[in-house]
C-alpha positions, -999 to 999 in steps of 0.1 A, spaced: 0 0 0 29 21 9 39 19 -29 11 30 -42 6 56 -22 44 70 -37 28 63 -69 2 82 -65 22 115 -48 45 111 -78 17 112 -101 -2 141 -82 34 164 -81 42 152 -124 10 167 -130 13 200 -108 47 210 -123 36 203 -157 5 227 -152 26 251 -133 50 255 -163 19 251 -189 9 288 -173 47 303 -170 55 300 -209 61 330 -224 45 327 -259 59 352 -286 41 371 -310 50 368 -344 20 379 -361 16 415 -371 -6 445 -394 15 457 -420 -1 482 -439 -1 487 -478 16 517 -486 32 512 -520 12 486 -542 -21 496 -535 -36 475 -565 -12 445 -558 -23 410 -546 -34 412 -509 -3 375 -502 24 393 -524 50 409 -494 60 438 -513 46 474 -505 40 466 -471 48 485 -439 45 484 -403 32 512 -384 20 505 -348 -16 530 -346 -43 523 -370 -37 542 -405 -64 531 -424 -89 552 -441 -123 544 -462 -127 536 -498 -101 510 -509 -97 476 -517 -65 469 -492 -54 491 -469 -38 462 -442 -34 427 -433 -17 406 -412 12 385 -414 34 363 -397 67 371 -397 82 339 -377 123 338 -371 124 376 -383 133 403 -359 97 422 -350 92 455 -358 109 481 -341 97 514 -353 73 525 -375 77 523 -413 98 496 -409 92 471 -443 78 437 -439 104 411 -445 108 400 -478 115 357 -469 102 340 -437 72 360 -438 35 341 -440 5 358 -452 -26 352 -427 -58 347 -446 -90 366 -439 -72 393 -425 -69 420 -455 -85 448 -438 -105 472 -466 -99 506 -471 -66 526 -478 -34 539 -466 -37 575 -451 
């Protein structure tokens, strides 16, 4: 009985760390807005034309004025205008926000 009861603790304490670190993992963000500043008429998953810029800078009338994309191993955006990243970059679908670059 006294075995099981190790068993059992062992079990109960497995299960409490791997919760515990379940809610201590820092997930990163890789997804971000770019916004379409140069290719206003080009295809919404083509990388070129877009830039980040961290406040909303869309205005109406416009077929794409953002959308979001993953930009995995790159380095995230620092500062506003920066370009998206030409390689490494994934283009999220259903995120093409309508409208037009101010």
């Amino acid at each position: 009985m006294n075995k099981i009861k190790k068993a059992a603790f062992g079990v109960l304490i497995a299960g409490l760390a791997f919760g515990f670190s379940a809610f201590t993992t820092i997930k990163k963000r890789s997804v971000y807005y770019y916004y379409q500043i140069n290719n206003p008429y080009g295809a919404p998953n083509s990388p070129s034309g877009y830039a980040y810029y961290s406040g909303d800078r869309c205005e109406p009338g416009g077929n794409l004025c953002s959308s979001q994309w993953d930009i995995g191993t790159n380095t995230p955006p620092a500062t506003d205008g920066q370009s998206l990243p030409s390689t490494g970059v994934t283009f999220q679908s259903g995120s093409v926000i309508n409208g037009h670059f101010e």
